[in-house]
C-alpha positions, 0 to 999 in steps of 0.5 A, a space after each residue: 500500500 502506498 504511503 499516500 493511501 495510508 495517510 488517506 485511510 487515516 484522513 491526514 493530508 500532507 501539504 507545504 506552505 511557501 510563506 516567501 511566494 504566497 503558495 499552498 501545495 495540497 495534496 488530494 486528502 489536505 484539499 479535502 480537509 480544506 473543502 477545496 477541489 479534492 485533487 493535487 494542486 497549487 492554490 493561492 495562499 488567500 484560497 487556504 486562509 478563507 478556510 480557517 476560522 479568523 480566531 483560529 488563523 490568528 492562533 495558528 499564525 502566532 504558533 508558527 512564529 513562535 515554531 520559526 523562532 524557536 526551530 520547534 515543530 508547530 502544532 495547533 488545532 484550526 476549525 474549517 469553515 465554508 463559504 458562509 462561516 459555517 464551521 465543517 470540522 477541526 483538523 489537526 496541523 503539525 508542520 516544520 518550518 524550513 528555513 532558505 539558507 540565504 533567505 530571511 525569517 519571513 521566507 519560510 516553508 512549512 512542510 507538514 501534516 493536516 488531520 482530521 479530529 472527532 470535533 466539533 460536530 460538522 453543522 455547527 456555526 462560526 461562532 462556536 466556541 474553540 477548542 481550548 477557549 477557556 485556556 485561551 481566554 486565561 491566557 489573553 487575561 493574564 498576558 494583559 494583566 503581566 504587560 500592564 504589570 512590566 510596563 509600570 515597573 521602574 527598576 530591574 529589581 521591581 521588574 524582577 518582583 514582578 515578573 516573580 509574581 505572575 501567575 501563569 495559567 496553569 504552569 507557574 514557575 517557582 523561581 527566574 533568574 535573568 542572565 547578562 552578557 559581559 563581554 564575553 561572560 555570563 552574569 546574574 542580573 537578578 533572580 527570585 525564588 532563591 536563596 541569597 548565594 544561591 547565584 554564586 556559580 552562575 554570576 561569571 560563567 564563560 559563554 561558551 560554557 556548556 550551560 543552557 543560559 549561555 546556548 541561549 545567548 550564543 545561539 538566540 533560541 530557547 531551550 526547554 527541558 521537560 523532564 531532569 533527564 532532558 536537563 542530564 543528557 543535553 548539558 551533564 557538565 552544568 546538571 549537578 549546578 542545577 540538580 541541588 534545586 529540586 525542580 523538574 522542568 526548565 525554560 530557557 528564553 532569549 530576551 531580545 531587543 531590536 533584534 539583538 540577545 540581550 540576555 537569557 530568562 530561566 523559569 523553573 518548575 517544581 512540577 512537571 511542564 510539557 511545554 506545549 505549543 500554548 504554553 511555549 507562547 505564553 512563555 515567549 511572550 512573557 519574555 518579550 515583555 520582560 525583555 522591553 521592561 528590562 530594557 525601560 528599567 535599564 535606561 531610567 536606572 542611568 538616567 537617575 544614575 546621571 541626573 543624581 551626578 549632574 545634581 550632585 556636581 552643579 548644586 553646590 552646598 553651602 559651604 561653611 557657616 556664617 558668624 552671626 548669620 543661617 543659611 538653608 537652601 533647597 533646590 527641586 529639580 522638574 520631575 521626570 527625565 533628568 533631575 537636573 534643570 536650569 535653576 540654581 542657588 550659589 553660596 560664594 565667600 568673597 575676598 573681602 570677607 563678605 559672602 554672595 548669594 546667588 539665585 536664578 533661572 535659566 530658560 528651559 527645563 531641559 539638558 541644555 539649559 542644565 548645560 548652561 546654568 553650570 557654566 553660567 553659575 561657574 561665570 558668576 563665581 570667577 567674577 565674584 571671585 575677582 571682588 567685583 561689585 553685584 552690578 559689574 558681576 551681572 554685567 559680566 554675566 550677561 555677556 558672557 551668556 550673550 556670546 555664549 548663546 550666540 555661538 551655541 549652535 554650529 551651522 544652525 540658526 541659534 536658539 537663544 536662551 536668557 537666565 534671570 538672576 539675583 545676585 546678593 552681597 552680604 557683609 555678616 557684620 553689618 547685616 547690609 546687602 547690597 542686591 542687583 537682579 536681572 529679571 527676578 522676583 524681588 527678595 521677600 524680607 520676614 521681621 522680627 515680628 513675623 511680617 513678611 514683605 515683597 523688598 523692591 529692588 533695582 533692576 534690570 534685563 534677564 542675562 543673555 538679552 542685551 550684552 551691555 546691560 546695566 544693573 543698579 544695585 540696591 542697599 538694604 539692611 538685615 536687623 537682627 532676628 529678620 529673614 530675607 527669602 531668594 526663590 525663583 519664580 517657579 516656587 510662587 507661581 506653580 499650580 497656575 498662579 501668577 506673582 501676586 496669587 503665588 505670593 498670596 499663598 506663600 505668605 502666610 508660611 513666611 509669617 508663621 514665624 520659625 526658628 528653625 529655617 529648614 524647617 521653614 524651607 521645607 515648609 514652603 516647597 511642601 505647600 507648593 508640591 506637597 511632601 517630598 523626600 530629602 536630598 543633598 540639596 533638599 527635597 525632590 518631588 516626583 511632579 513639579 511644572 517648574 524647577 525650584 531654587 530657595 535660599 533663606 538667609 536669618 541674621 541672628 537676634 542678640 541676647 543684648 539687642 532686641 529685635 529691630 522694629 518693623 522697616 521698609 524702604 524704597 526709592 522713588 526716581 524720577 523716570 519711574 513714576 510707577 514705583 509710588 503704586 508700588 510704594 503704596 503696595 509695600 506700606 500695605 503690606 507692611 502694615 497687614 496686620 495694622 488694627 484700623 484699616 482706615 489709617 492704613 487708608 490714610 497712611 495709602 494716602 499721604 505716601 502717594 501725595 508726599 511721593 508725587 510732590 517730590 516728583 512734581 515739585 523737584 528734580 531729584 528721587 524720592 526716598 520713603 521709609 517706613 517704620 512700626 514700633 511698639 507693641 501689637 495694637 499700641 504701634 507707631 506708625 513714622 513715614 519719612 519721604 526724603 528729597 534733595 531740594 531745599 525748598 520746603 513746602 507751604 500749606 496752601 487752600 486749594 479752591 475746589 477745582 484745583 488739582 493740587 496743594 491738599 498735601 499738607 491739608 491732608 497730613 494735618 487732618 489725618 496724622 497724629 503728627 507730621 513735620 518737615 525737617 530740612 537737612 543739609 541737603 535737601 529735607 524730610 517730609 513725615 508723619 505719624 500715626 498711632 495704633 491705639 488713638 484717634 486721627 488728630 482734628 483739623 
């Protein structure tokens, strides 16, 4: 009897698929099978695949990769349908896939059998249930939950964790190992299921041991052991290594990525596993996703490796103590990525004894504007360094990023970048500043008291705008028991606040007065970012909209001295008519807390006149200072506005339509007491206000 007689008495037809030419050679029996012309023939590839059922094509197609993959024979159960969907029988396919010697993996030919199996019952319809649809749809439901799983986890040993956990659909290991490539060396990655040391003869093994990780990684195909035997007979060299486990079955997977062996991941069992077509798929999908969230986690790793070297070489500490005064810094890099921005925070001994504070902000959060706050802080230092004053050290400052930017990018149009800045030079003993800033928030200053105000400054443009800029330095002194705030702009105006909202919501932290600055420092980053864990530099936060730089500076109270009074100060020029709101708005501040409110109207007041006679009436700036004494609800009130002209101001009555001359009207019936008292150049205009009395009568 014929072979093909047989094969036909047991209704099995044999057929062969050429997947590069997009053929299917059936014989008379596979035709059948297929309920195609029941004859020897060629067909088109299309003309087979309509004959299986779509779910069942998609299986099938998966197992033949995984066949073609692996070198392994490809087995599953398909159900032909006819022309309608109308399911005739199952059949049985084992088939071995070929493949060309000079071809690719696509180029496969499968040479193999189809058999006929006792169901489902011909008649049934396409939406018959499959053969293995339960196991199938655990199978779909666990691959979903693993890949959900690997993606989310962040390092090599949570992926590890992870992958330990997974409980496959039937065949759950007891214990992984992940293998890598050294050169030419095996090592361990990591392993779960095991006791500490067990890893010891695996961790440097040569590749070309006779071990199954290694063939794996030599060959890029796995390697199943069912049974101990199969494990004895094919690597007898490295069975006692694995003998002293107690595991029956063993698979060896090759983690690819991008086409490249990357590693080896072994599942053992305890129980006896066939490792079937189904399961082999389950297992070569696994490691596919094992691979990528081993790939993923290897890459954050060395981000956070480089971002923590980046942070921990450009953010400086603060260096030694200063007599008589504390410092506390904190820096919260933008979360994701690296965790390295454009802000930063300097601390700078000086040669003549004094110490610069530096503050500031570099356009961009990312690895070029990191790139250009390191060399823009190592500029402010050299120039520092050299005893330069604040406005020359931010003048250089600025050219130095002007033509830095400018020569930036070669052959491209250059992307500009500019940086504010504040830059602060302290005299520990006096407890002066004097502050030039280019483009940054004004520095907040907290009294003895408690009070927290927004301390106008001179200014001028970011650095990097204008290569010549000018940079006016402003004076002002720290008494004792006060605190002076330097941020950037990213700890006001986060959580889509803007400077006045920011601040509004700062302030209240600033006047909830501390002794203890690191805890104030932390108290504010908190409020913008909630909890966060600390770090060299201070606390990080794992999602911020901006990067963060705080500097806090506390001149300490003397036990002989008591704390300074309430005082606030500013300049009014002749070119900027605008800073008499902003006078306005710092005596507001300044007297929050203030009992009466209509004083505080009037004090609004008589500032705004006194501010605007100088201006108007004289040729110079105005200087206003305002100081509060005494105790809460028993204050005095003293404002000064100061010019250098000699000529001094008479009271005079307006008529009714006259635009001018209520100044002194209006002191006289809204102060206590107010007075001018000439100088020896120029004079003082002032007046008096008292807490706990009633305005004096006209």
């Amino acid at each position: 009897m014929r072979t093909e007689e047989v094969l036909a008495a047991t209704a099995t037809g044999l057929w062969r698929w050429d997947n590069g030419a997009g053929t299917v050679t059936l014989d008379a029996e596979a035709a059948r099978l297929l309920d195609l012309p029941a004859e020897h023939s060629v067909f088109r590839e299309s003309e087979v695949r309509s004959r299986f059922h779509p779910v069942d094509w998609n299986e099938i197609y998966g197992v033949v990769n995984l066949a073609v993959a692996e070198g392994t024979l490809a087995e599953a159960r398909v159900r032909i349908v006819d022309e309608r969907g109308r399911v005739l029988r199952t059949v049985r396919s084992r088939s071995k896939p070929m493949l060309p010697e000079d071809g690719s993996a696509s180029d496969y030919v499968l040479v193999g059998t189809l058999q006929e199996v006792a169901e489902p019952q011909p008649g049934t319809t396409g939406a018959h249930t499959p053969i293995t649809g339960d196991w199938r749809r655990s199978r779909e439901a666990f691959l979903l939950d693993a890949g959900r799983a690997l993606a989310e986890a962040r390092s090599t040993a949570e992926v590890l964790r992870v992958a330990y956990s997974l409980s496959m659909p039937g065949f759950s290991p007891d214990g992984l190992a992940v293998f890598g490539v050294d050169g030419d060396r095996l090592t361990i990655v990591g392993h779960h299921g095991h006791n500490m040391g067990d890893e010891g003869p695996f961790s440097d093994m040569p590749l070309e041991t006779d071990y199954p990780a290694a063939e794996v990684v030599r060959t890029g195909r796995a390697v199943y052991l069912p049974t101990p035997d199969d494990y004895r007979d094919r690597y007898p060299a490295t069975w006692p290594l694995a003998r002293r486990f107690g595991r029956r079955s063993w698979a060896f997977l090759p983690l690819i990525v991008a086409g490249r062996t990357m590693g080896t991941w072994m599942a053992g069992f305890r129980h006896p596993v066939s490792f079937s077509p189904d399961e082999r798929s389950v297992l070569t999908t696994v490691a596919r996703m094992l691979a990528q969230a081993l790939t993923r986690a290897g890459v954050a790793e060395t981000e956070r490796e480089l971002s923590l070297g980046l942070q921990r070489s450009m953010m400086p500490s603060l260096g030694p103590d200063i007599p008589g005064m504390t410092v506390a810094a904190r820096y919260v890099p933008t979360g994701g990525g690296l965790q390295v921005g454009g802000d930063w925070y300097d601390m700078i001994p000086l040669p003549s004894g004094r110490i610069a504070l530096v503050i500031g902000d570099v356009q961009g959060h990312d690895v070029r504007a990191a790139g250009l706050m390191g060399q823009l802080r190592i500029a402010l230092r050299a120039y520092a360094s050299e005893g330069h004053p604040p406005d020359a050290v931010l003048s250089r400052a600025s050219r130095f990023l002007s033509g830095l930017t400018d020569a930036y990018e070669d052959g491209e149009q250059p992307e500009a970048r500019f940086a504010t800045c504040l830059y602060a030079e302290a005299d520990p003993e006096t407890g002066t500043l004097d502050i030039a800033r280019a483009g940054h928030p004004d520095p907040v200053v907290m009294t003895g008291d408690g009070t927290a105000v927004i301390r106008r400054t001179e200014g001028g443009l970011p650095l990097g705008i204008e290569a010549d800029a000018d940079y006016p330095a402003t004076r002002i002194t720290l008494e004792a028991g006060e605190t002076i705030m330097l941020c950037t702009d990213g700890l006001i105006e986060t959580g889509g606040h803007d400077l006045a909202t920011g601040w509004v919501r700062l302030r209240p932290i600033l006047e909830r007065h501390t002794d203890d600055l690191e805890k104030l420092a932390d108290e504010l980053v908190q409020a913008v970012h909630g909890p966060a864990s600390h770090h060299t530099t201070g606390p990080l936060a794992d999602r911020r909209e901006d990067d963060i730089a705080l500097l806090l500076l506390r001149r300490e109270a003397s036990t002989t001295h008591p704390a300074a009074p309430r005082r606030t100060a500013l300049t009014i020029a002749q070119a900027e008519p605008e800073r008499i709101a902003a006078a306005r708005s710092l005596l507001r501040e300044m007297l929050h807390d203030w009992a009466d409110a209509e004083q505080v109207d009037s004090a609004v007041l008589m500032v705004s006149e006194m501010a605007t006679n100088v201006l108007v009436h004289t040729d110079g700036d105005a200087l206003m200072v305002a100081q509060a004494t005494g105790e809460n609800g028993k204050r005095r009130l003293r404002v000064e506005v100061s010019d250098g002209s000699d000529e001094l101001p008479h009271k005079r009555r307006p008529g009714e339509m006259a635009s001018s001359g209520r100044g002194l009207v209006l002191m006289e019936m809204l102060a206590h007491a107010w007075g001018v008292d000439p100088r020896g150049s120029g004079k003082s205009i002032w007046f008096e206000l008292y807490e706990s009395a009633e305005p004096s009568e006209p």
